[in-house]
C-alpha positions as CSV (number, residue, x, y, z in Angstrom):
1,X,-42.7,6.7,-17.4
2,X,-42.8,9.6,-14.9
3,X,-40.0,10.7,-13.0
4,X,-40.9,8.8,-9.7
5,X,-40.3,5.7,-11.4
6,X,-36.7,6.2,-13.3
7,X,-34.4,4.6,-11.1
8,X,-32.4,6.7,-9.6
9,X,-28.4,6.5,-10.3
10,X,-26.1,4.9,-7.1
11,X,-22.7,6.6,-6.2
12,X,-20.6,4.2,-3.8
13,X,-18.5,5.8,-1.7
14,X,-15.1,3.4,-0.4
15,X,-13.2,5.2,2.1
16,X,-10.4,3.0,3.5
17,X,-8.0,3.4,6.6
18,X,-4.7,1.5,6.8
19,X,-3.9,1.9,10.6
20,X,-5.8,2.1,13.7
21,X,-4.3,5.7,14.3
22,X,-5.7,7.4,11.0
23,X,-9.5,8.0,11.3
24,X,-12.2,7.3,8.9
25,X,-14.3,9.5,9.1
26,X,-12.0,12.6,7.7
27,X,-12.0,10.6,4.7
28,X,-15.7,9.8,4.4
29,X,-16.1,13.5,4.7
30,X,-14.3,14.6,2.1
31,X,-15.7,11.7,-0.4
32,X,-19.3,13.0,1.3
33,X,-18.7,16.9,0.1
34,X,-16.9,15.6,-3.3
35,X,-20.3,13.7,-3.9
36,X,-22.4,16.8,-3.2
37,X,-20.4,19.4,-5.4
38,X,-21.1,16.8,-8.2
39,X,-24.6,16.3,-7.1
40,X,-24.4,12.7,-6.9
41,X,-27.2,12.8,-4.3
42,X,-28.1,8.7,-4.0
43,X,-24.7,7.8,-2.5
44,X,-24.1,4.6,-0.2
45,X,-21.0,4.4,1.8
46,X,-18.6,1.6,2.7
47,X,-16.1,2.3,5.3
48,X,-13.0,-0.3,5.5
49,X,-11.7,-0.2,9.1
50,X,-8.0,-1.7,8.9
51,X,-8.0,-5.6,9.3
52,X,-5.9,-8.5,11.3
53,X,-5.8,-10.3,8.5
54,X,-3.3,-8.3,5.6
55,X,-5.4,-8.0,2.0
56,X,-8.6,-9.0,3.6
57,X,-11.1,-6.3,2.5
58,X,-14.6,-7.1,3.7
59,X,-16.3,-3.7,2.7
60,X,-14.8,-3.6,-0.4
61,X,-16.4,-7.5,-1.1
62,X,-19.5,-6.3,0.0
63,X,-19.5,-3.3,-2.4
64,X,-18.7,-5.9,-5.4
65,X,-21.5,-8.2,-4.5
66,X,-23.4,-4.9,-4.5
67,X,-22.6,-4.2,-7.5
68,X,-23.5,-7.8,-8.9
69,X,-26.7,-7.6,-8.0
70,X,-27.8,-3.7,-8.8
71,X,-27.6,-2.4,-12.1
72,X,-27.9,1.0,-10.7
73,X,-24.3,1.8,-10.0
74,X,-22.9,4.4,-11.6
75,X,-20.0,5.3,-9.8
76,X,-17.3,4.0,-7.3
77,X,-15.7,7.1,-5.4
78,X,-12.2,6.6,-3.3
79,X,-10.0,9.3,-2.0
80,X,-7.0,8.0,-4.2
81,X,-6.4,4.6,-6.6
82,X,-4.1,3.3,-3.7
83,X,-7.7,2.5,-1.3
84,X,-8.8,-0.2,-4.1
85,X,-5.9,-2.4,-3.6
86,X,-5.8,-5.6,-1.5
87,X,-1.3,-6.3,-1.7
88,X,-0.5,-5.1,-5.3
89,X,-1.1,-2.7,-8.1
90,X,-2.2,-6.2,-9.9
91,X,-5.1,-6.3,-7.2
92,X,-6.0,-2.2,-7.9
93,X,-5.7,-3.1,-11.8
94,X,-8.0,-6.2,-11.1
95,X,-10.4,-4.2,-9.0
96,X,-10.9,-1.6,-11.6
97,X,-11.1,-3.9,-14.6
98,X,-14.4,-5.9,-12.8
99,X,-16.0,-2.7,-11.8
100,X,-15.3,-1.3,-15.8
101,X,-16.5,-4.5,-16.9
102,X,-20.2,-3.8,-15.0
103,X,-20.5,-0.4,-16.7
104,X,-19.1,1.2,-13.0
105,X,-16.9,4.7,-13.6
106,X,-14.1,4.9,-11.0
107,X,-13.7,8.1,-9.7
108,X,-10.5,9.1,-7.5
109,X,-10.7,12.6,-6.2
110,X,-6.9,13.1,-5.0
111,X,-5.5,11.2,-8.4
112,X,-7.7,13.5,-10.3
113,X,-9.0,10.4,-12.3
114,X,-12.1,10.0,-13.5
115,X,-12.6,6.7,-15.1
116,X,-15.3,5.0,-17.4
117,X,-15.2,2.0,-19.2
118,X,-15.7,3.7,-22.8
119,X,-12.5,6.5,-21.7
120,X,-9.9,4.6,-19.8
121,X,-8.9,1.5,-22.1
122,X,-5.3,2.9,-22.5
123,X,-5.6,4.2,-19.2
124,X,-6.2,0.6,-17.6
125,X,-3.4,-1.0,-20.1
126,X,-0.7,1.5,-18.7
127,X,-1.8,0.4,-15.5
128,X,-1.6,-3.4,-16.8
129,X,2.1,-2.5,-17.4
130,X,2.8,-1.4,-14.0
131,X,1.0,-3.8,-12.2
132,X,3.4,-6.4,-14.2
133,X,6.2,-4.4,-13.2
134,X,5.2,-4.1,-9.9
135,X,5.0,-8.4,-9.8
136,X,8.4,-8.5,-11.0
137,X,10.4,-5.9,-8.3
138,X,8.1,-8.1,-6.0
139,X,9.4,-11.3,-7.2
140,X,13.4,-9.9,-6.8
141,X,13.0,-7.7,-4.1
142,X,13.9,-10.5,-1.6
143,X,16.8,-11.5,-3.5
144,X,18.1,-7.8,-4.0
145,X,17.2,-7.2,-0.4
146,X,19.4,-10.3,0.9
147,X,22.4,-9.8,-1.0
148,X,22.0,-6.1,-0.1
149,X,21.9,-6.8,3.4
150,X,24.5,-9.4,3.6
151,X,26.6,-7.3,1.7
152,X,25.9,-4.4,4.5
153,X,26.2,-6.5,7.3
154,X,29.7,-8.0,5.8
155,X,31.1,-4.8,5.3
156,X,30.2,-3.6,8.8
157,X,31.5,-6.5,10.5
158,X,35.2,-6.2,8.2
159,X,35.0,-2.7,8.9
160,X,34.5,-3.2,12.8
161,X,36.6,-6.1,12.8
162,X,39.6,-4.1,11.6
163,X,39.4,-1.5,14.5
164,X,38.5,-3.8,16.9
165,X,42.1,-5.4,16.1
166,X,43.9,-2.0,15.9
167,X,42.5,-1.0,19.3
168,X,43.3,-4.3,21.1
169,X,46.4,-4.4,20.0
170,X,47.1,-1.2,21.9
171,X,45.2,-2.4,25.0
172,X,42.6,-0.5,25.2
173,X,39.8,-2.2,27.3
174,X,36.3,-3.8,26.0
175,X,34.5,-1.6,27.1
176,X,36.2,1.3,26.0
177,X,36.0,0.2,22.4
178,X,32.7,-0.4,22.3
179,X,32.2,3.1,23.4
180,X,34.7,4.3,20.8
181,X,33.0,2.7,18.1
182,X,29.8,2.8,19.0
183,X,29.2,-0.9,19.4
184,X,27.7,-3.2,21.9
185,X,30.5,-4.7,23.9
186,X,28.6,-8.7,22.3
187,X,29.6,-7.3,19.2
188,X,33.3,-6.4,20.8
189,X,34.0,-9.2,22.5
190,X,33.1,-11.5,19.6
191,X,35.4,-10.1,17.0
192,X,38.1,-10.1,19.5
193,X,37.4,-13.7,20.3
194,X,37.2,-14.9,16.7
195,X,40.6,-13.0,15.9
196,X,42.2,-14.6,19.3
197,X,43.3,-11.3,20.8
């Protein structure tokens, strides 16, 4: 078979902005030069431009149907793991696995990662772990967040309530509280009402 007919191997490049502030092509630059200091010369790139719609990746489905269909892929190159994921480290886990599972090597240039399917079992198991971990703090956050905050917003309000009472009591005027405290005079006149002064 000459050398005209080998098929040549396919580097994907998936460079991935969060905001419309950052810009893209930075990013698809660096990936770019990364690619040529390898000399991964037969790269395609796919360039994720933030979306409306949170977790919706388009380019990133296009590079896995890609990758179904062309057994030519060697590589997927991101700037860091983080650009893979859709809402969760259980989506960047997920991600990885599929590509693994085609024979694909992810490579990550600011994680310093490279990694193939026969080289990063234990890598993708630690990952397992954190992505599990990672559901879970997802699953209590809002709970730990609520009490947090109520707790918070209690405290403050006992807190205010008490000097609000102290100054009252010595006349001093709306206004001048709120000033004293730092409060809007709502919050002021509220407290006072409730405690009838």
């Amino acid at each position: 078979m000459s050398e005209a007919t080998i098929p040549k191997k396919l580097t994907l490049v998936y460079a991935r902005i969060s905001n419309n502030g950052s810009k893209i092509t930075g990013q698809v630059g660096e990936l770019k030069v990364y690619c040529d200091k390898k000399g991964w010369k037969n790269v395609k790139v796919f360039k994720e431009l933030p979306s409306k719609n949170f977790g919706e990746r388009p380019k990133l489905d296009e590079l896995f149907e890609l990758s179904k269909s062309n057994k030519n892929i060697e590589r997927v190159v991101v700037q860091d793991l983080s650009r893979l994921a859709r809402k969760s480290v259980v989506d960047t886990v997920a991600t990885i696995s599929a590509l693994q599972k085609k024979g694909i090597s992810i490579v990550s240039i600011q994680d310093n990662l490279e990694l193939d399917a026969k080289s990063s079992k234990m890598m993708i198991e630690t990952l397992k772990v954190f992505a599990n971990i990672d559901q879970e703090i997802r699953k209590e956050t809002p709970n730990y967040g609520k009490v947090s905050n109520d707790q918070t917003k209690e405290n403050r309000e006992t807190k205010h309530d008490k000097d609000i009472f102290k100054l009252r009591k010595k006349n001093f005027t709306i206004r001048k509280i709120s000033e004293m405290l730092g409060v809007d005079r709502e919050t002021v006149q509220r407290s006072a009402n409730q405690q009838k002064l």
